[in-house]
N, C-alpha and C positions, 0 to 999 in steps of 0.2 A: 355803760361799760361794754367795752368790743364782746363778744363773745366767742371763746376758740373755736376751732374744727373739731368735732366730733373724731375720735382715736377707735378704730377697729381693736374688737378685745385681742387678749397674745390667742383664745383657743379658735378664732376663726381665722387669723392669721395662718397661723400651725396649719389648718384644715386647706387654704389657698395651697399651701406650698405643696402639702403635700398633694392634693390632684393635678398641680404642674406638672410634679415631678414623676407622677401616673402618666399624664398623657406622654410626656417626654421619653420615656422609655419605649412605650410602647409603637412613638414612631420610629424611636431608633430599630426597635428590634424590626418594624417593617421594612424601613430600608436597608438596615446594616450596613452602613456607612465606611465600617472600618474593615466591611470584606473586598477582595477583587474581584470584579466583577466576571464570569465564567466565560471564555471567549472559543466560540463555536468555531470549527476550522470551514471555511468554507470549501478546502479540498484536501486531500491527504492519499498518501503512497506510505500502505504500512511494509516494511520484511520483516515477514513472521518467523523468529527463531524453532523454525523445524529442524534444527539440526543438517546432517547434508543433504542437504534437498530446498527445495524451490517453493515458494509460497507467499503473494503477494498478495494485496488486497488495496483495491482502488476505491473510493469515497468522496462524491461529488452531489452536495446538493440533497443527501437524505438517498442516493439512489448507490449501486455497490457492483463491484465486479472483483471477482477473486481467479484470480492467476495464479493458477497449478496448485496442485493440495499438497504438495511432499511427498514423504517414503510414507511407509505404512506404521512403520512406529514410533511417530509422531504426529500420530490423527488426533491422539487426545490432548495435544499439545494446542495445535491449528483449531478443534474445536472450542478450547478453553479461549483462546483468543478473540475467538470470532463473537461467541458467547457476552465477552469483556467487551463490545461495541457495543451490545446493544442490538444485534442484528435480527429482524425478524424473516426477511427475506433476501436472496440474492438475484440481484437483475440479471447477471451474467455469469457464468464460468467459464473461462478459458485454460485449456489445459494445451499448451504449446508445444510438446512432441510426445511422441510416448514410450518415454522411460522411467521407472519406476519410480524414482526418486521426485518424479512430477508429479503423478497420477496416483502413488498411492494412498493417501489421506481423504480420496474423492468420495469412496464409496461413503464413508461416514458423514462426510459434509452433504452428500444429496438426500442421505437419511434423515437427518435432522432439521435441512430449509428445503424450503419452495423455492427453485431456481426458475428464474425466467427463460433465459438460453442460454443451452452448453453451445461453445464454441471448437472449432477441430481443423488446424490445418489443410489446407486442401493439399494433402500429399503423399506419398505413398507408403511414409512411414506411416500415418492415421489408419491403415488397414489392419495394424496390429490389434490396434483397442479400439476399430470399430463397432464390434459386437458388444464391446461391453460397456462405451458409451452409450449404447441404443438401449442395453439392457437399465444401465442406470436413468436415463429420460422417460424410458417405458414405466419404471416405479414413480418416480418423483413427476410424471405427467408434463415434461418440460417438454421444449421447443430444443432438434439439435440441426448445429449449423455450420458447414465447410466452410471457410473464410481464406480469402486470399490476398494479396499485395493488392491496395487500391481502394480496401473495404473501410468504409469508417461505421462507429458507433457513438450514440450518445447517450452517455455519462453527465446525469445532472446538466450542470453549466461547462462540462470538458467534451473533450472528444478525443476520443480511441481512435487512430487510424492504424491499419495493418499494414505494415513497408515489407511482409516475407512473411511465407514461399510466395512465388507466383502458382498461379491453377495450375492444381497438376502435377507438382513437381514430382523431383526426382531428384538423389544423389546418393551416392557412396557411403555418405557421411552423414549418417541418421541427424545428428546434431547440426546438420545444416537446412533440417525440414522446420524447425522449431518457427515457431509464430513470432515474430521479430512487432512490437507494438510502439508507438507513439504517442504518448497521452499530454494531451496538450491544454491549457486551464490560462484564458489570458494569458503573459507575456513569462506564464514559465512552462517547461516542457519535458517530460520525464521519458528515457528510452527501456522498454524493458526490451530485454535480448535471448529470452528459454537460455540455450546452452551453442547458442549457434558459433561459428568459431569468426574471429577478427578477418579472416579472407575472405568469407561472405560479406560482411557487416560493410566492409572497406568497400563492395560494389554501390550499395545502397546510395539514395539520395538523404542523407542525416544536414541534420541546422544543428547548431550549435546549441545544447542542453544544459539543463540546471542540475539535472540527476540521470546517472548512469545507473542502469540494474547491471552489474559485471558479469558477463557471457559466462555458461559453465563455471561459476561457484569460485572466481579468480583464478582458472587456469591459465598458463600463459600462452595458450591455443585461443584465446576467448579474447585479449586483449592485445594491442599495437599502438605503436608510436602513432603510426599516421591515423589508426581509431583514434585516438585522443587529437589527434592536433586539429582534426574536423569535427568534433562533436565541441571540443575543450568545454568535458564536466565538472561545472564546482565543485560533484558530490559525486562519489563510487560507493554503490551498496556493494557489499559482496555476502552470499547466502552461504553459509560453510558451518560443516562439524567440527568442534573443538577435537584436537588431535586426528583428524580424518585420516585414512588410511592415504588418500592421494596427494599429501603435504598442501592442500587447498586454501587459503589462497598462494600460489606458489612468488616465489622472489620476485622472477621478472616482473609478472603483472604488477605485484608492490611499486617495483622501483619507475618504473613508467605513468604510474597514477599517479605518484608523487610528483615526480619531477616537469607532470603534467600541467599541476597545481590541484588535483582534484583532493578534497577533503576523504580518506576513506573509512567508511564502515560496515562494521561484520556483526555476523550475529554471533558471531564462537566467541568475542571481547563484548561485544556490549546489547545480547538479548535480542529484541526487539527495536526494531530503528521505524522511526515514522518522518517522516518528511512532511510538514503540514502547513497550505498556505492561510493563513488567519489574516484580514484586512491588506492584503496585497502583497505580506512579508512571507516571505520561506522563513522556517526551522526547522533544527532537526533535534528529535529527540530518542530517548533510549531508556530502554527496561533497568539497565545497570551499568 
């Protein structure tokens, strides 16, 4: 007589499944299968909603440069911000002319990081907040540094080149001393512009840009037809107070950016705007 196969009982059965279904969980919950996976940006251009005032923060490769701190009452705004990256140190400061609306949130950001090097116009508006750049370096034990048209820096895997003032300058028109930058990341290239007005900008040698920082807060002294049709930016930041006393960003500039093609955004409608390249794509995101 054949003899059957031996039958495992139902209680070591039961016992099989259930340390399957132990191990099974426990690689799920290692891998987490059902999450997306976190994607690191490998460059980013945040506008930090400081209200009217200027404040930008550059992020390439774990290394950082912040462009201009704002007005003064909204340090603790810029600080929360910065705070929110994760930041321990800053490679760079640049502060791009000196009006107060740039410069005032400085003092508190030099209080709180270690700055590698303040940067400053070589110009003659820079004689105003000389002293008191030297005095902020002299605390925070940084590096400070004149910079003019021709200067580049490196930013992680980008580069910072300075296209204005030239050494030296001079003019009339404080807002045409402003530090005019180019920050360039592989095959995209972002223009910031302090508050410099469109008749300077129009001398400049500019390429063609992915992202526009809007001169003076979308003044229509800051913007032009012929700016746009040499730069043609997919994207216009504009840095502005909700209900600002100077109607900011004013009509013209609007209707020009648009009919430019450029995408516009502000921080008075939507907070915080970051511009971020992840695996070779631009986005643009917002606080609200």
């Amino acid at each position: 007589m054949t003899q059957g196969k031996k039958q495992l009982p139902g209680r070591m059965i039961c016992a099989l499944a259930m340390l399957f279904c132990t191990g099974l969980c426990a690689v799920l919950l290692l891998l987490r299968p059902w999450e997306t996976p976190q994607e690191s940006n490998d460059f980013s251009l945040h506008m930090i909603d400081v209200g009217q005032g200027d404040a930008l923060l550059l992020v390439s490769d774990g290394k950082s440069m912040l462009v201009d701190g704002g007005p003064t009452d909204s340090s603790a705004a810029l600080l929360a911000y910065l705070h929110a990256q994760k930041l321990t140190h800053l490679d760079y400061v640049v502060l791009t002319h000196a009006h107060s609306d740039h410069y005032g949130g400085l003092r508190q950001v030099f209080e709180e990081y270690d700055v590698g090097l303040f940067l400053l116009p070589d110009s003659t508006d820079t004689d105003a907040v000389y002293s008191f750049a030297s005095w902020l370096c002299g605390k925070n034990d940084c590096d400070l540094e004149l910079i003019s048209a021709g200067r580049n820096y490196v930013l992680g895997d980008s580069i910072v080149s300075v296209l204005s003032p030239a050494a030296n300058a001079a003019s009339e028109d404080e807002n045409d001393l402003s530090a005019v930058l180019l920050a360039e990341y592989g095959e995209y290239k972002f223009l910031l512009t302090g508050d410099a007005s469109a008749t300077l900008l129009e001398t400049l040698d500019l390429p063609k840009i992915d992202v526009l920082k809007v001169a003076h807060h979308g003044s229509s002294d800051g913007t032009s037809e012929l700016l746009l049709s040499k730069t043609s930016p997919a994207h216009a930041f504009i840095s502005c107070g909700a209900g600002n006393e100077y109607g900011h960003p004013q009509d013209a500039c609007l209707r020009w950016l648009t009919e430019a093609g450029a995408r516009v955004w502000r921080t008075d409608l939507s907070g915080n705007v970051v511009a971020a390249v992840t695996g070779g794509t631009l986005r643009i995101t917002t606080s609200r």
